[in-house]
C-alpha positions as CSV (number, residue, x, y, z in Angstrom):
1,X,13.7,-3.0,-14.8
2,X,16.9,-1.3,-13.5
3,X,17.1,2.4,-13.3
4,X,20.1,4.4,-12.9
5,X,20.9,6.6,-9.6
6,X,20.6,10.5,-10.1
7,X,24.1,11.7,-10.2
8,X,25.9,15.3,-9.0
9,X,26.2,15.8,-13.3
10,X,22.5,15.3,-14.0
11,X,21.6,16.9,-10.7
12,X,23.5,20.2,-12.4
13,X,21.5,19.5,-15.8
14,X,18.1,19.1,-13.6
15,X,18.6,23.0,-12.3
16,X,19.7,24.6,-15.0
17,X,16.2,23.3,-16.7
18,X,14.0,24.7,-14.1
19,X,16.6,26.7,-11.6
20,X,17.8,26.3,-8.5
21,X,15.3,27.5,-6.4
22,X,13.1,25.1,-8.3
23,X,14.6,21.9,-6.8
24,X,14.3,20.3,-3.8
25,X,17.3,17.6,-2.8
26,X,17.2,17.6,1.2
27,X,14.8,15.4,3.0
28,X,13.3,17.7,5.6
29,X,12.1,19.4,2.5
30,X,10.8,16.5,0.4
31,X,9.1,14.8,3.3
32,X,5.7,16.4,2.3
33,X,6.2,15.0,-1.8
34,X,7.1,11.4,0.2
35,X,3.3,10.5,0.8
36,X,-0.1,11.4,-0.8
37,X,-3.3,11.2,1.5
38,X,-3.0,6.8,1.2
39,X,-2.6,5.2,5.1
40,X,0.7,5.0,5.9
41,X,3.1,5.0,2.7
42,X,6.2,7.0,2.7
43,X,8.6,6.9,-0.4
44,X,11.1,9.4,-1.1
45,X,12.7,10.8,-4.5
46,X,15.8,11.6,-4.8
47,X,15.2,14.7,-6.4
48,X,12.2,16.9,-6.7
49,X,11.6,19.5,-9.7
50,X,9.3,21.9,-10.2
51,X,8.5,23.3,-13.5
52,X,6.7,26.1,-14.7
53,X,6.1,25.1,-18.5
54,X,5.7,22.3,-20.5
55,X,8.9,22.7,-22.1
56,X,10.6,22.6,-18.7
57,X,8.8,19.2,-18.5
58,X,9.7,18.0,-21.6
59,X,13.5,18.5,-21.1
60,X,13.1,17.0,-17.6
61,X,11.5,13.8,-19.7
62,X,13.9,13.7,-22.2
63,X,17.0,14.2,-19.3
64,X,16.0,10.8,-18.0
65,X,14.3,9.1,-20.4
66,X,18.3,9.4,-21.5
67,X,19.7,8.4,-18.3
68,X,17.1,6.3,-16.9
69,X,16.1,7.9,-14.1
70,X,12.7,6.8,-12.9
71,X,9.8,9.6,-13.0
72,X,7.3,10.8,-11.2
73,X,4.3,13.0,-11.4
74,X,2.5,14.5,-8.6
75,X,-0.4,16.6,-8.2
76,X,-1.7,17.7,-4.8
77,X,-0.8,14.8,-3.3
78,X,-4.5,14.0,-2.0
79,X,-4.6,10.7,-3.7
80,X,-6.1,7.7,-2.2
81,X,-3.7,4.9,-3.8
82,X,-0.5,5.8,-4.1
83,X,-0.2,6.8,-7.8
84,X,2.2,9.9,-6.7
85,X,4.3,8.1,-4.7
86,X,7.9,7.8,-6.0
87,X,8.5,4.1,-5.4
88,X,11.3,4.0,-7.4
89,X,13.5,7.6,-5.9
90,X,14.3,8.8,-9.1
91,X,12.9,12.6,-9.9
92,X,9.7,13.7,-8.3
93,X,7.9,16.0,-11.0
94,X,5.9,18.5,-9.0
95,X,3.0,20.3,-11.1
96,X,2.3,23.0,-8.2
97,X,3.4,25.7,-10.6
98,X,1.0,25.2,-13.5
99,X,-1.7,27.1,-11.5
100,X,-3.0,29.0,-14.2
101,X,-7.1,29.5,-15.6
102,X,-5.9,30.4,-19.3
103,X,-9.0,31.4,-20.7
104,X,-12.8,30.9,-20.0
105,X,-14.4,30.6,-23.2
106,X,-18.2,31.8,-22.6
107,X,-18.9,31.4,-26.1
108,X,-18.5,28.3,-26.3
109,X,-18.9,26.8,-23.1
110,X,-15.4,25.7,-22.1
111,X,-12.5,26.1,-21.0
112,X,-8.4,25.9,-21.0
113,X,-6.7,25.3,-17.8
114,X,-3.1,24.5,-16.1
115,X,-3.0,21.2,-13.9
116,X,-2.4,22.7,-10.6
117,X,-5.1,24.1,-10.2
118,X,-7.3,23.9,-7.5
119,X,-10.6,22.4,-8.7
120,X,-12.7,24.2,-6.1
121,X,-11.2,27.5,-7.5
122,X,-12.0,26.6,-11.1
123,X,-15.0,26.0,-10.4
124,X,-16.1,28.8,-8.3
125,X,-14.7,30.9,-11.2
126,X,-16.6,29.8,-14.0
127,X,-19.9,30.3,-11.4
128,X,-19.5,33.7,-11.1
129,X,-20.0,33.6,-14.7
130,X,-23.0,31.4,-14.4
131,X,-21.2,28.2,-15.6
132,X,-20.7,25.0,-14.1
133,X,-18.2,22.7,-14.0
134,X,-19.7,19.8,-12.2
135,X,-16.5,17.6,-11.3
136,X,-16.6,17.8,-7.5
137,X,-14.2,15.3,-5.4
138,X,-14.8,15.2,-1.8
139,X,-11.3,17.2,-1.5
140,X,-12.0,19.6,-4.6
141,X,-10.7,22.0,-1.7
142,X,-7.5,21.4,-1.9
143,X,-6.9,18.6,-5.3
144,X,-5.6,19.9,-8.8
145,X,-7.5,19.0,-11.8
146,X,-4.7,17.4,-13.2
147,X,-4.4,15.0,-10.7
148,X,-8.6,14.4,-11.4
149,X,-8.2,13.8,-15.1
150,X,-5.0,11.4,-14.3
151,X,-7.3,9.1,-11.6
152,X,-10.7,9.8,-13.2
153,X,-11.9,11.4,-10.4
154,X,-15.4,11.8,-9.7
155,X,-17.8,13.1,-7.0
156,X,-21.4,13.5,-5.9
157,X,-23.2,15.0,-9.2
158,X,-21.5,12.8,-11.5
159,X,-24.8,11.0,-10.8
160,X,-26.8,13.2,-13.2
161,X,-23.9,15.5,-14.6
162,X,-21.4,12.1,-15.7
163,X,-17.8,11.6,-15.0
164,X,-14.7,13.5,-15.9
165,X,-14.8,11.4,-19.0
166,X,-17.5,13.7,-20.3
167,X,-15.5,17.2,-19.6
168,X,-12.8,16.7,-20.9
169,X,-12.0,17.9,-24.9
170,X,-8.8,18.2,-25.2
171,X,-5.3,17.5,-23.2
172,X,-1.3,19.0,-24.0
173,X,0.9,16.2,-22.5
174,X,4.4,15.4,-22.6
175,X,5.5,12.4,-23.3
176,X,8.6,10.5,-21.8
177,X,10.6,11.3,-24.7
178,X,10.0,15.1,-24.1
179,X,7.5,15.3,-27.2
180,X,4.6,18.0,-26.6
181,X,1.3,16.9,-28.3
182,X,-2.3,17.8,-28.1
183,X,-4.4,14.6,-27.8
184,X,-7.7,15.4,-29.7
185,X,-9.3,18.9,-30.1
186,X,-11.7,21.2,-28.9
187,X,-14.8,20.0,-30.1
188,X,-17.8,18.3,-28.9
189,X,-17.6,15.7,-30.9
190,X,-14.4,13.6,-31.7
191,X,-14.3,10.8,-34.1
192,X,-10.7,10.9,-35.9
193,X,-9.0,7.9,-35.2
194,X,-8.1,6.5,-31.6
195,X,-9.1,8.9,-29.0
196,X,-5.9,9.7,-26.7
197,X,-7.7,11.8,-24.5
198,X,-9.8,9.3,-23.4
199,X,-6.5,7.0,-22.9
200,X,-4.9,9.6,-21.0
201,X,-7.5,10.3,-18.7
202,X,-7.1,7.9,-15.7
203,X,-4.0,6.7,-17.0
204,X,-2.4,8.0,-13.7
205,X,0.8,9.2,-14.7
206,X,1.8,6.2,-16.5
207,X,1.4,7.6,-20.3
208,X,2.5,11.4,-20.3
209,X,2.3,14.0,-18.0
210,X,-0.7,16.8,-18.6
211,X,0.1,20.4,-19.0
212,X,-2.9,21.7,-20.5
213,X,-6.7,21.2,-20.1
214,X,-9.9,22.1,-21.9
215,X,-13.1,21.7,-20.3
216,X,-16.3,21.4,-21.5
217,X,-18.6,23.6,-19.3
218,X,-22.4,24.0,-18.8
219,X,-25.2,26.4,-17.6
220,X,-25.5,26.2,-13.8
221,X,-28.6,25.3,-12.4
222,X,-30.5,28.0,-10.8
223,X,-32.4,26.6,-7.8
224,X,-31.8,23.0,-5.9
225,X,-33.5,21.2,-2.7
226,X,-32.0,18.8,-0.5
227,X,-33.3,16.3,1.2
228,X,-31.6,13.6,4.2
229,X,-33.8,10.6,4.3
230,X,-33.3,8.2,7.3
231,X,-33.7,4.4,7.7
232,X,-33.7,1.2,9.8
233,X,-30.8,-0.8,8.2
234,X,-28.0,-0.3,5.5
235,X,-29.9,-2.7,2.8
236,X,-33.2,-0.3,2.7
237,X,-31.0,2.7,2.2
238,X,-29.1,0.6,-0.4
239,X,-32.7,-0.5,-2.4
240,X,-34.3,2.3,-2.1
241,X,-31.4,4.0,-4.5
242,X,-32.6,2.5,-7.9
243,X,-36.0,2.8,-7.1
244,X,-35.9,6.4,-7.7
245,X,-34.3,6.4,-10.9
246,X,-36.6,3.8,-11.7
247,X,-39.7,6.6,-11.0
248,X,-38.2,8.8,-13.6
249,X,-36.3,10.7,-11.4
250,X,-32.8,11.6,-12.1
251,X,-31.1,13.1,-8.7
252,X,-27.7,15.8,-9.0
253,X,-26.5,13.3,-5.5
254,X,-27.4,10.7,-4.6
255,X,-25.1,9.8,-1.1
256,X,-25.1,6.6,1.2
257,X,-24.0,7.3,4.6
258,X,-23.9,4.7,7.3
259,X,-24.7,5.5,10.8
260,X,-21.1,5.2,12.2
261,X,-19.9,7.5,10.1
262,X,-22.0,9.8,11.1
263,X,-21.5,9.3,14.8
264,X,-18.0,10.2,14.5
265,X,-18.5,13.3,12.1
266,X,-20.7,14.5,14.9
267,X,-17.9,13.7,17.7
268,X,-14.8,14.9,15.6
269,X,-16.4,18.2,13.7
270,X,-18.9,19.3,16.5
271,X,-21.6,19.2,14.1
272,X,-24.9,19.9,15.7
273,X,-27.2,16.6,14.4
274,X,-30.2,15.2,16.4
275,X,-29.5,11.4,15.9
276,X,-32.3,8.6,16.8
277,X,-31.9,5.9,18.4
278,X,-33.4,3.9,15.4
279,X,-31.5,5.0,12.2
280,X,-29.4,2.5,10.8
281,X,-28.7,4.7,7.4
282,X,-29.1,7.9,5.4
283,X,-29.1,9.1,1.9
284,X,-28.7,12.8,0.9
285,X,-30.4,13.4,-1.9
286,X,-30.2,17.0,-4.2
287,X,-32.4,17.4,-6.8
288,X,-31.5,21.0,-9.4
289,X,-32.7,22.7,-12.1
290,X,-34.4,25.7,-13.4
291,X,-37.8,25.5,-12.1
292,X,-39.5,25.4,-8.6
293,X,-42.1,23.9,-9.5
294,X,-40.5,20.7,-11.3
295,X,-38.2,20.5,-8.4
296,X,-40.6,20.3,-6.1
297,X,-42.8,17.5,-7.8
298,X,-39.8,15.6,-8.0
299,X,-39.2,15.6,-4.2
300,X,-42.8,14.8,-3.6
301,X,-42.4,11.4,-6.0
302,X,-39.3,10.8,-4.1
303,X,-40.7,10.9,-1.1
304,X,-43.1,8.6,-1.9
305,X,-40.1,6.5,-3.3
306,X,-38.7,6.3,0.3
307,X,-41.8,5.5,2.2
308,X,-42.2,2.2,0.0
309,X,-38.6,1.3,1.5
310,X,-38.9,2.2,5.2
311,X,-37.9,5.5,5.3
312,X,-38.7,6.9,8.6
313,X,-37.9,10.8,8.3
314,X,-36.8,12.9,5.8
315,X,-35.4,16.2,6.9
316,X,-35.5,19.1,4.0
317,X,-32.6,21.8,3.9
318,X,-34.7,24.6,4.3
319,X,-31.8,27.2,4.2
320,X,-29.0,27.9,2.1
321,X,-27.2,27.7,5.6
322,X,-28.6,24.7,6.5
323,X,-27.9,22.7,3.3
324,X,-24.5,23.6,3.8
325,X,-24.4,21.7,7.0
326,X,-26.2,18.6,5.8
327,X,-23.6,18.3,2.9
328,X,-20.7,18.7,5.5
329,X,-21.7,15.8,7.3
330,X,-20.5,14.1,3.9
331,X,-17.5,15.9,2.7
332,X,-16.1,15.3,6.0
333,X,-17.0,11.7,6.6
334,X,-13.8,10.5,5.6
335,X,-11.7,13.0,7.5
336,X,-13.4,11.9,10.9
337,X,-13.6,8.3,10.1
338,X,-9.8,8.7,9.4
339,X,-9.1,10.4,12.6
340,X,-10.5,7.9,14.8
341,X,-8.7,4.4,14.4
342,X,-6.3,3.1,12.1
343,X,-8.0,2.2,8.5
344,X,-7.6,1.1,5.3
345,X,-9.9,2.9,2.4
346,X,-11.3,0.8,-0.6
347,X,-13.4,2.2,-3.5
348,X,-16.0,0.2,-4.5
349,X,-18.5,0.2,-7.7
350,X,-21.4,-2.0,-8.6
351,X,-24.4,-1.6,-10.9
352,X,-26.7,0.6,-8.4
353,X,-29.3,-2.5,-7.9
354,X,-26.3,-4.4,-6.4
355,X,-25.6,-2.2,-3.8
356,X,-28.3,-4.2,-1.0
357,X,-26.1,-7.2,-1.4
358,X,-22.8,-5.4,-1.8
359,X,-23.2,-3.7,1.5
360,X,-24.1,-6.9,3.5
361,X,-21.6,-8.8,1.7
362,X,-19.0,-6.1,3.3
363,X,-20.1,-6.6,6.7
364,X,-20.3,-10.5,6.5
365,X,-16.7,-10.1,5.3
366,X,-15.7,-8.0,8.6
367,X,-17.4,-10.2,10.8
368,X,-15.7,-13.3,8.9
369,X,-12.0,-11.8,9.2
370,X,-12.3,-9.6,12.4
371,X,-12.2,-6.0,11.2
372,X,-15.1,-3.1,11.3
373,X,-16.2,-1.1,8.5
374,X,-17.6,2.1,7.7
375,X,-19.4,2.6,4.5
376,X,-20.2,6.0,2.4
377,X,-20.2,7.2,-0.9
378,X,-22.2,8.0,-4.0
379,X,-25.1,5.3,-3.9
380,X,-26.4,6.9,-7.0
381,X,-24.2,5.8,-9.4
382,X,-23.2,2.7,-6.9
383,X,-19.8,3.9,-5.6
384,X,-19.1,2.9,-2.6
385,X,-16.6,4.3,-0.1
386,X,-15.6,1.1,2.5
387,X,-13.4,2.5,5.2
388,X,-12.2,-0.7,6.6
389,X,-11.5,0.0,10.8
390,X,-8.8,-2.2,12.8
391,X,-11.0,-1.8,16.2
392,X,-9.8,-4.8,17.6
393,X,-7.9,-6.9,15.5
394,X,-4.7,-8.2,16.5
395,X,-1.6,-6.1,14.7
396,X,-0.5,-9.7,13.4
397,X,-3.8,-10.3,11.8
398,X,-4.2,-6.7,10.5
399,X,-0.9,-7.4,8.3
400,X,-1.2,-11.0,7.3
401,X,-5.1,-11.8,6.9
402,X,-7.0,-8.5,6.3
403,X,-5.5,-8.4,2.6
404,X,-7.4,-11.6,2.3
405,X,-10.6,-10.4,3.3
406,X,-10.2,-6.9,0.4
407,X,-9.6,-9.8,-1.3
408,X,-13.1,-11.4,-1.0
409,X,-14.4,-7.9,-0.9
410,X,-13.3,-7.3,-4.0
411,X,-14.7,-10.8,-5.7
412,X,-17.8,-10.1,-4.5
413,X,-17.8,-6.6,-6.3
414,X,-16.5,-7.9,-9.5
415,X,-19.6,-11.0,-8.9
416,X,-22.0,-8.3,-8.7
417,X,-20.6,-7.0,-12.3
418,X,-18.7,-4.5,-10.3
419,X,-15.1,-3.0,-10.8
420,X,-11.9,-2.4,-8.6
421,X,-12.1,1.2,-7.9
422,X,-14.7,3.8,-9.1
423,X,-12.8,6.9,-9.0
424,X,-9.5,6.5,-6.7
425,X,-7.8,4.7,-9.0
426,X,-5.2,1.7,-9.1
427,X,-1.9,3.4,-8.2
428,X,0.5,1.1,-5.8
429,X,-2.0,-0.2,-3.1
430,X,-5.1,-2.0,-5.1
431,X,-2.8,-3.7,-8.5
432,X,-2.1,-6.7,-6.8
433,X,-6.3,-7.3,-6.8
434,X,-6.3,-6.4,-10.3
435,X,-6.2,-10.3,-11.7
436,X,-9.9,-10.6,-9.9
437,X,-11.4,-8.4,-12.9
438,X,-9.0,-8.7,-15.7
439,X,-7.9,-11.5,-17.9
440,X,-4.2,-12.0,-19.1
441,X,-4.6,-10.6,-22.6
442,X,-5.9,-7.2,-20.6
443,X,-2.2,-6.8,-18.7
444,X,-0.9,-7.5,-22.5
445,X,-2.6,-4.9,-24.4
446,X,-1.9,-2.6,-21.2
447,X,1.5,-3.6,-21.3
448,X,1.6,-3.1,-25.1
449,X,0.1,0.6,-24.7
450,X,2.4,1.3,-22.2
451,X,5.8,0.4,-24.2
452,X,4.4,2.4,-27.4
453,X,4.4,5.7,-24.9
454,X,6.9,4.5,-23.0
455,X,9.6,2.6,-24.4
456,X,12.3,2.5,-21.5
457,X,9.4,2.3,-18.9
458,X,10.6,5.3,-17.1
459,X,7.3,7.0,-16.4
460,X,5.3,6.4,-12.6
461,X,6.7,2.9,-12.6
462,X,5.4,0.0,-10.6
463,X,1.7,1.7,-10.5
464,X,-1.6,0.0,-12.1
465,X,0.7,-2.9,-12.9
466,X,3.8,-4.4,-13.5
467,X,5.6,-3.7,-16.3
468,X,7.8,-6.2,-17.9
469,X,10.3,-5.1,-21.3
């Protein structure tokens, strides 16, 4: 596909849609919309834009869907595979502005939101009025929610609570043509011809660009208790995970956490953690709900769960405060794995029962090609995080043979009736693995969807897969 260059006349067209002030064309000041949170990428637009309303974005669409200009939608930029990344230059469409809670419906449970806004805002808002939005990414801190609902983003809880998928009622998007369209409606239940808003949600940026969301919201639990079991080797952890659903047990997290990891969370975020010698493995396990009691008899049949597997020490959060610093060992595993060695992430997702062979499939593979790996994530619903660690393989192998060894990472997932990513999404870095999982008439209906929404491919090109007129 060729795309055409953005010139001075469009550039003039471009701010008097969303004003000058609202445009970014010098590359001191684009250099933070050149990367998202992926190792090591760095693409620039040539433009950036940042709209306030949808019909801002719809005349920026329908500008270069004109022209041919090459678009790009971007979040908060915390993504994990390069789906913001403006590969192409072309115009950067920055959401930051659509920061908006529009209305929180207590009536009925839900609620209509702008993209950028910060999940960990939202959801702290609709607690206060004793709600609970349960989508909870590891950087809900700082990510938007549009940029959840474009990667399908997940989190901890989605364990007992369910993905995204399940939250979401009802989406405004623009298409590339600069049409403004609900996808569906705000109802429970949906069953009036092909559900878009399903399509659109971990579509990536590839379809139409969201500009409004309802939620679906539920009561918040009122009491939880936390519980960090320890054990000898990564497989027990790993086997012990279904075992507990199989006792009738339904956890709100369920985490794997491998000892490395947290060695370095310990040495990067001073976190206070008395280690032995003899733990190969943890999960973090959170049960909620309304009742004391129930919760309690559900820790005590976990428990027993755990000993059957090895377990050799569970530590209860007995504090609000200490809870809190058991779950930030987790949320900041990435962050110190990151900040110790040059890596590469992969997201991982297996039928839980798999994850005892997954795990040591992983580490076979690292031996096999050279590299290291650290390995967390949600074990309940058998995502896992591999943060894959150079250590000390050569720079020549790192670039030539470690794709080969995601490679055979990713084989194995797909042979244990697993999938390429679980909630990171596609984006740039994983399509070229996508022919492990997915047949040829897959890329042509994909290919087919795309052209209906997207006739002159201008839309996050070159992401999930190659498009071809």
């Amino acid at each position: 596909m060729t795309y055409n260059k953005i010139t001075e006349d469009i550039l003039i067209a471009i701010k008097l849609i969303v004003g000058d002030d609202a445009v970014i064309i010098t590359p001191n000041d684009m250099e933070k919309y050149s990367h998202d949170e992926t190792e090591d990428l760095h693409f620039y637009p040539e433009v950036v834009a940042k709209p306030k309303s949808p019909q801002e974005v719809a005349a920026l669409l329908k500008l270069c869907n004109e022209h041919l200009i090459p678009v790009t939608p971007r979040g908060a930029g915390t993504g994990l595979s390069g789906g913001a990344l403006p590969i192409m230059g072309g115009l950067l469409i920055a959401m930051e502005r659509f920061n908006k809670i529009l209305n929180i419906d207590e009536q009925n449970l839900q609620a209509t939101v702008e993209p950028g806004v910060i999940t960990e805002e939202f959801m702290n808002q609709v607690a206060a009025k004793g709600l609970l939005y349960p989508i909870d990414p590891a950087s809900k801190g700082s990510c938007f929610i549009g940029g959840n609902v474009s990667h399908g983003s997940g989190g901890p809880r989605v364990v007992k609570y369910g993905t995204i998928r399940e939250y979401i009622l009802n989406l405004e998007i623009v298409l590339p043509s600069g049409e403004i369209i609900w996808t569906g409606a705000n109802t429970l239940k949906y069953s009036s011809g092909y559900n878009l808003t399903q399509l659109i949600i971990g579509s990536e940026g590839t379809l139409g660009i969201v500009t409004k969301i309802v939620v679906k919201l539920i009561p918040a639990p009122t009491t939880d208790a936390l519980m960090l079991a320890s054990f000898k080797s990564n497989e027990a952890a790993c086997a012990a995970v279904p075992a507990i659903f199989r006792a009738g047990i339904v956890p709100s997290a369920l985490e794997f956490m491998e000892r490395r990891g947290v060695e370095w969370v310990i040495e990067h975020d001073g976190i206070i953690f008395d280690l032995k010698d003899d733990v190969a493995a943890f999960l973090l396990i959170e049960v909620d709900g309304t009742n004391p009691d129930v919760i309690f008899g559900d820790c005590e049949k976990i428990n027993t769960v755990l000993e059957e597997f090895g377990c050799t020490d569970v530590l209860f959060g007995e504090s609000a405060a200490q809870k809190e610093e058991l779950w930030r060992i987790r949320r900041t595993m990435a962050v110190s794995v990151k900040s110790n060695s040059v890596y590469k992430e992969e997201d991982t997702v297996v039928p839980r029962a798999a994850l005892p062979q997954l795990i040591k499939g992983i580490k076979d593979t690292g031996a096999k090609y050279g590299f290291e790996s650290v390995c967390y994530g949600h074990a309940g619903d058998g995502n896992l995080h591999v943060n894959i660690i150079k250590a000390n393989m050569s720079d020549e192998d790192w670039n030539t043979k470690l794709k080969d060894g995601i490679r055979e990472i990713f084989e194995l997932t797909v042979s244990l009736e697993g999938t390429l990513s679980g909630e990171h999404g596609i984006g740039l870095v994983q399509k070229d693995f996508m022919p492990i999982k997915y047949s040829p008439i897959h890329f042509e209906l994909w290919r087919g969807i795309k052209k209906v929404f997207d006739k002159n491919y201008i839309l996050n090109p070159g992401k999930i897969f190659d498009q071809k007129k």
